[in-house]
N, C-alpha and C positions, 0 to 999 in steps of 0.2 A: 649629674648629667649636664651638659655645657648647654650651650645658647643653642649652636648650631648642629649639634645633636638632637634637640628639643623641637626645632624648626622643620629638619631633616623626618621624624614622626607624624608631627602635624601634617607635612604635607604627603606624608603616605597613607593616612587616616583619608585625607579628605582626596586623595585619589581614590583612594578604597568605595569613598561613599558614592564618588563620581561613577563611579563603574557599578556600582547597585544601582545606582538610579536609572541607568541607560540599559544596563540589563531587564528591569521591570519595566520602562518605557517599551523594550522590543518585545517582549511576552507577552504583554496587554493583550486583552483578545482584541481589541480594533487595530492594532500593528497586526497581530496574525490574520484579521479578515480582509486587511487590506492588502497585503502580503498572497493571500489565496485567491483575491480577485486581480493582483495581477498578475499571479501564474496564468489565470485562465485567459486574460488581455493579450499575453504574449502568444498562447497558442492559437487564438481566433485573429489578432493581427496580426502577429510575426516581431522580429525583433522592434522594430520601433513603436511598442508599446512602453519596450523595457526602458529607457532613458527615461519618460519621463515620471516611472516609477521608482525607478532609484533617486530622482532627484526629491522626489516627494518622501520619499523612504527618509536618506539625509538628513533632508530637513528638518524630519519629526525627529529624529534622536540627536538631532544636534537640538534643539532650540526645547522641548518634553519635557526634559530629564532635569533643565534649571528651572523650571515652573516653580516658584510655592506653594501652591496649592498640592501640584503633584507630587514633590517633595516630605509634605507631610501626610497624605495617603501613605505614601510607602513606607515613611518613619512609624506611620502608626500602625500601620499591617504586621511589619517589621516587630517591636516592641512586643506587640502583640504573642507574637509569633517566641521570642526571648522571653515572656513572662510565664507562657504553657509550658514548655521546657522547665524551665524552673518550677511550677508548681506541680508538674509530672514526676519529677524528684522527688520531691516533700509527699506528695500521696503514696508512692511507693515505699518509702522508710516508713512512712507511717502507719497504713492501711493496705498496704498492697494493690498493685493494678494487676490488670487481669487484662493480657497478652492484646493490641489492638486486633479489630475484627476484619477480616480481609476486605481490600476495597475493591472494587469495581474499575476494568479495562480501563475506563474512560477517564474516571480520578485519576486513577495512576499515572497516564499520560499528561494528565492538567498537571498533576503536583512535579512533573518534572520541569515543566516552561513556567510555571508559576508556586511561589511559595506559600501554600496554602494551609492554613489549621485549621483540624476538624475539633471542635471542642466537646469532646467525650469523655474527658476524663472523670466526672464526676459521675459517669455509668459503670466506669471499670471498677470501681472502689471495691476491692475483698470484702474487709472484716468491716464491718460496721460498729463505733461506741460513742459514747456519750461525746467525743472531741470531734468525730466524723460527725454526727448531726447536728452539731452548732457549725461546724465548718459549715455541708448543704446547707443551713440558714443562711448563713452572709452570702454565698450563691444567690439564693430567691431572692434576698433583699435588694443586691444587685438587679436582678432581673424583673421587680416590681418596680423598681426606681425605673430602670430603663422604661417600664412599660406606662407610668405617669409623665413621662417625656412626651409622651402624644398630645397630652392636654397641651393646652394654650396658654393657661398661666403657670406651669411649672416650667422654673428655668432650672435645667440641666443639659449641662453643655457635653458634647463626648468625652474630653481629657476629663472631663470630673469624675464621669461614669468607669475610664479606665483606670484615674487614682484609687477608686473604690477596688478595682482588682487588686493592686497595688499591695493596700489593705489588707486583701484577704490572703496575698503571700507574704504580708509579714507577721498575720497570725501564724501560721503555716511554718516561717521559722521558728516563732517562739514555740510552738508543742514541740518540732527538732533540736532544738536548743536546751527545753525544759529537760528533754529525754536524753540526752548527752552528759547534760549535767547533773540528771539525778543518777545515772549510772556510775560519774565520776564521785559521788559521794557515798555510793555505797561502795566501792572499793575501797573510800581511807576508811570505813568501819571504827569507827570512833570510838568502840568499847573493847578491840582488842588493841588500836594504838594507845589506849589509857595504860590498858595492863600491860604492855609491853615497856611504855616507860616507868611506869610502879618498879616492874623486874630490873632495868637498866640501876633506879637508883640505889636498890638495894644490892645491885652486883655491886656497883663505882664507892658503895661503902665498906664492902667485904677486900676490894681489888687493890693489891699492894704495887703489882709490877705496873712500872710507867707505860710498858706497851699496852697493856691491857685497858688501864685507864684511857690511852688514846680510845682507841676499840671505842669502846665504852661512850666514851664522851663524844665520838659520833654518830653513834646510834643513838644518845639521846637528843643531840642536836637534829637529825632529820625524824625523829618523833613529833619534836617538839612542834618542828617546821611543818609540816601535816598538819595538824593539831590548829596550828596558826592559821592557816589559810579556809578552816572547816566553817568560823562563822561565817566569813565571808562568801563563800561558796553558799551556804544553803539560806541565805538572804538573799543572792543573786534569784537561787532556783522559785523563792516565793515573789519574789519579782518579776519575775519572765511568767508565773502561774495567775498574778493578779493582771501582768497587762493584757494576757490571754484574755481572759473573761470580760474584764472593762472593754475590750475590741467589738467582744459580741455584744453586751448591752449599748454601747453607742451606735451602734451598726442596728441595731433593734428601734435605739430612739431617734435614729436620722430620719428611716423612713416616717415612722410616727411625726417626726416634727414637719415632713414635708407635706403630708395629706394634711396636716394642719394648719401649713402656711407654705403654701407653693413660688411665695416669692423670698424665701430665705435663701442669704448668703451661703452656699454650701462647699465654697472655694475654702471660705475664710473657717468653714467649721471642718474640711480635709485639712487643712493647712495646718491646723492645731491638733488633730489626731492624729497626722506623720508625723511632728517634731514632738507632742507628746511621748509617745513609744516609740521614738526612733527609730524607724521603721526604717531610713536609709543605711543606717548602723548594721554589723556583725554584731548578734546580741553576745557572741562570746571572744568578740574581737577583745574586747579589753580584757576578762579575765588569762585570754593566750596572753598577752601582751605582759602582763605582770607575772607569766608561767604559774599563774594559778593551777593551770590543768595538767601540768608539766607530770606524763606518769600517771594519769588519772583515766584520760581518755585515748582513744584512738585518733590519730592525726586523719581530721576530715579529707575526703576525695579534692583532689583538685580542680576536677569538673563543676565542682557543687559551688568552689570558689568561685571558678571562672565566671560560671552562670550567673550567680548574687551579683557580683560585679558591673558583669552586661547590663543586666539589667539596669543597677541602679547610676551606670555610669551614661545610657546612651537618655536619664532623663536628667 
């Protein structure tokens, strides 16, 4: 992509953002209540209410929407908003949701002027097992920590409280992840590709014609090549199974460490269990990548990309 291609994005992106900001600046309920009291100024004075309404209007959406403060409300709203999506996926593959529950006149009209998340998903949950109930655990712990934020000497600041969300969708991938790739390895079935290439070599010693021998010689080359890629594959899988578990025991001894010292660094202890598990990573990016999976599994949804993306691209 050239320079001026590159620039030509950039500044579509940050038009893009501009026009969210100014949209969620005019939704605000104090834009719509200000907005409702001066419909009712114009009908009780008459037109010369409305000037200097609209001037006031302007104003606010011209000068709102580059605030930083207000900026990052809405980025965090926002995010917010991009990480339930995503982990509404992963519950569904995994556990099943169970249809949302109709909402009320009044929601329905808020959630159209305003982008709103109701966070249910961990009531919709189907089938319940032992990976759903550690998952609910880093939920609570989540919502324990949140709730030692009250105290006066615990510092937990809210982006650390959202990293921990973070966290609990990149467990979330890894159970997705572990389950793709245990599926792709029991498809190479490792004890009929043995005896399949057993039979190959004992055909290529019986087989006289040169055609045959081709045949032959490349059915044992993509045996072989299966076969090649099998330890690697199920090292991956005990991989993605071990940093499952280490998630939830650290996730177990954060809070423990925090009732125990409420002024520990807990930036510096997230910062080391994202780039531990690589948590901003595709945990099967790299196996696609060397066509480890090539033929093994089903080529994931696009949306599910898209989403992983959003997310870990708008932090």
């Amino acid at each position: 992509m050239q320079t001026s291609e590159i620039d030509v994005a950039r500044g579509d992106k940050k038009e893009a953002k501009s026009g969210r900001y100014r949209w969620q600046a005019f939704s605000h309920w104090l834009n719509l209540g200000f907005l409702a009291a001066s419909g009712l100024a114009v009908v009780a004075l008459g037109p010369v209410a409305l000037i200097p309404a609209l001037a006031l209007e302007a104003g606010a959406l011209w000068v709102v929407p580059d605030l930083p403060p207000f900026r990052r409300k809405v980025d965090q709203r926002l995010e917010f908003k991009d990480l339930m999506v995503e982990r509404a996926y992963y519950l569904d593959q995994l556990w099943g949701l169970r249809p949302e529950p109709p909402r009320r006149l009044g929601a329905r009209m808020a959630s159209l002027l305003a982008e709103t998340v109701v966070d249910d998903l961990d009531d919709r949950i189907e089938r319940l097992d032992s990976r759903a109930a550690e998952y609910l655990e880093l939920r609570q712990t989540v919502r324990k920590l949140r709730e030692l934020r009250q105290l006066r000497d615990v510092k937990l600041r809210e982006f650390e409280l959202a990293r921990f969300e973070l966290v609990i969708n990149g467990y979330l991938r890894l159970l997705i992840s572990s389950r793709v790739l245990a599926e792709g390895i029991a498809r190479l079935d490792e004890t009929r590709l043995r005896r399949e290439l057993t039979e190959v070599y004992q055909q290529l010693e019986d087989a006289d014609k040169s055609q045959l021998r081709a045949v032959l010689t490349e059915r044992k080359r993509l045996c072989e090549a299966r076969l090649a890629r099998l330890p690697k594959l199920v090292a991956t899988l005990e991989l993605f199974r071990t940093r499952a578990d280490t998630i939830v025991d650290q996730m177990r001894n954060i809070h423990s460490q925090v009732l125990a010292d409420p002024g520990m660094d807990v930036t510096a202890y997230l910062g080391d269990l994202v780039e531990r598990h690589e948590m901003l990573v595709d945990p099967l990016g790299t196996l696609e990548a060397e066509h480890l999976l090539d033929g093994l599994v089903e080529p994931r949804p696009a949306a599910l990309q898209a989403q992983s993306a959003a997310v870990r691209t708008e932090r």
